[in-house]
C-alpha positions as CSV (number, residue, x, y, z in Angstrom):
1,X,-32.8,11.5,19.1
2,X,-31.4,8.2,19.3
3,X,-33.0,5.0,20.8
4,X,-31.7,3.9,24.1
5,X,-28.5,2.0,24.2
6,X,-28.4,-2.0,26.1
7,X,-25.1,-1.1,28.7
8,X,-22.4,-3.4,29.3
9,X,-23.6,-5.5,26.4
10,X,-20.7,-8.0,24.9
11,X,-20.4,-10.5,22.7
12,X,-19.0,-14.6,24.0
13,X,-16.6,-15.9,23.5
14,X,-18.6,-18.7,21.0
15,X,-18.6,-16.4,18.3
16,X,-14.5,-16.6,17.6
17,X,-15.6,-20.1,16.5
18,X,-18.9,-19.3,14.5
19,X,-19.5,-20.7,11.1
20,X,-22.1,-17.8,10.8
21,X,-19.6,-15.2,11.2
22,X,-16.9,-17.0,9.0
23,X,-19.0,-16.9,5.9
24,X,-19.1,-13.5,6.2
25,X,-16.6,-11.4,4.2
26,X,-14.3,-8.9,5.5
27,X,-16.7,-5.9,4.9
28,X,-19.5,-7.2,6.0
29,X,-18.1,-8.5,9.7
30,X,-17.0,-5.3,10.1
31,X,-20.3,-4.0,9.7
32,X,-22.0,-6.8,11.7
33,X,-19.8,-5.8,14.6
34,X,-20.4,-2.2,14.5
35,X,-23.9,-2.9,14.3
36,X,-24.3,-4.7,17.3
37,X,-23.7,-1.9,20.3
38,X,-26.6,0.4,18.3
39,X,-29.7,-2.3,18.7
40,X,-31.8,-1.6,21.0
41,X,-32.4,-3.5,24.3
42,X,-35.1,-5.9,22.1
43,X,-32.2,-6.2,18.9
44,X,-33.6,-4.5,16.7
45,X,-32.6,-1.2,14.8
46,X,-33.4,1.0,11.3
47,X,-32.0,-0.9,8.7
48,X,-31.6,2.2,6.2
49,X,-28.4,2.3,4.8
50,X,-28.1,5.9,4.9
51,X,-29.1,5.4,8.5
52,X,-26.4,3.1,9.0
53,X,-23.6,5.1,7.1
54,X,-24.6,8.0,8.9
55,X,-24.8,6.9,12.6
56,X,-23.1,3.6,12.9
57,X,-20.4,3.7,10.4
58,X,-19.8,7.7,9.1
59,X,-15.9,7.4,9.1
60,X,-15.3,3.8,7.3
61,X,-14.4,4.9,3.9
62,X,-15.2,1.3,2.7
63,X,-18.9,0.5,4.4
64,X,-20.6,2.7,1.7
65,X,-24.2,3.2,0.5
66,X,-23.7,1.9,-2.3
67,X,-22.4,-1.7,-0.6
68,X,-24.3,-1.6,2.6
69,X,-27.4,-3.2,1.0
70,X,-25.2,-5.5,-0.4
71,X,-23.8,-6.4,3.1
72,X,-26.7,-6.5,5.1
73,X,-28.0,-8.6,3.1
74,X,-25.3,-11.3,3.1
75,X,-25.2,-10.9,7.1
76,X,-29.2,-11.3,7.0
77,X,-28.4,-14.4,4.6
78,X,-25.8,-16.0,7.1
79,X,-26.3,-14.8,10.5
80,X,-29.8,-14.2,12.8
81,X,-29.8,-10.8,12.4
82,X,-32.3,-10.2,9.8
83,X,-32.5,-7.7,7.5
84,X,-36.4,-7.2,6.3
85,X,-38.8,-4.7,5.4
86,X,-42.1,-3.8,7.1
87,X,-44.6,-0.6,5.5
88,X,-41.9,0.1,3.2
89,X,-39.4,0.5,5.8
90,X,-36.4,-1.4,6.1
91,X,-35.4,-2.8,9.4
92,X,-32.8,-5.2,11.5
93,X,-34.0,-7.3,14.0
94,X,-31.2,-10.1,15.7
95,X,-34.1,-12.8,15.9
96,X,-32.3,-14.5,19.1
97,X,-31.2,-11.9,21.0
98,X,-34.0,-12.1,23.9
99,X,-33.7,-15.5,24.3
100,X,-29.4,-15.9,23.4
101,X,-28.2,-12.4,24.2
102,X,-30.5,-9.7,26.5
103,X,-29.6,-10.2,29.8
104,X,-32.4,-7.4,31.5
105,X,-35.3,-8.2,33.6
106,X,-38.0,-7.8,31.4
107,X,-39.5,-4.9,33.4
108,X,-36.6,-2.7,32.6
109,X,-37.0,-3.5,28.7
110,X,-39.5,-0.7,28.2
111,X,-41.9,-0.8,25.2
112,X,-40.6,-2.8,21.9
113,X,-42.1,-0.2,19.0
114,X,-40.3,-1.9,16.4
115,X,-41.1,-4.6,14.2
116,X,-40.3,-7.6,14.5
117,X,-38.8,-9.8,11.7
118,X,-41.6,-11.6,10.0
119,X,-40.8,-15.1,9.7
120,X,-40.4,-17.9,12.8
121,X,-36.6,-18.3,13.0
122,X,-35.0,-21.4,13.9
């Protein structure tokens, strides 16, 4: 069963002019994009890559498990959504996204089971 999705969540306008998103290549913006509607309402989400080939990119012949290590890493490297690994799990968590991004009251949230990325972010 999958985790809840955050409704009516979109992204600003800001990010058309993001030197984050412009170091990204091709490959992995697409994949940073498709990612974003499957975290949950805290921004966080499995980071397996057969996880993410099989639920959020199945039928994009060039997202592949051989490259999507390889991708979410450069998006961890040049964005803040962080990809990290917790009890030899891997994980994503977008570090900002309560503070920049989740617009709920934080009663409706509901319990945040996942881990959160280790490291303070800036």
């Amino acid at each position: 069963m999958a985790a809840p999705q955050a409704k009516g969540r979109m992204l600003t306008r800001d990010i058309a002019d993001s030197c984050k998103i412009a170091a990204l290549s091709p490959e992995a913006a697409v994949l940073f994009f498709m990612i974003i509607p499957h975290l949950n309402s805290y921004g966080k989400l499995n980071g397996g890559p057969g996880y993410i080939k099989d639920c959020i990119c199945p039928r994009i012949p060039y997202l592949t498990l051989n490259n999507i290590p390889i991708l979410l890493q450069e998006i961890s490297d040049n964005t803040n959504l962080k990809w990290f690994e917790e009890n030899d799990r891997p994980w994503l968590h977008a570090v900002k996204f309560l503070t920049d991004h989740q617009k709920l009251d934080s009663s409706k949230l509901g319990a945040d089971k996942l881990p959160n990325y280790p490291c303070s972010y800036d």
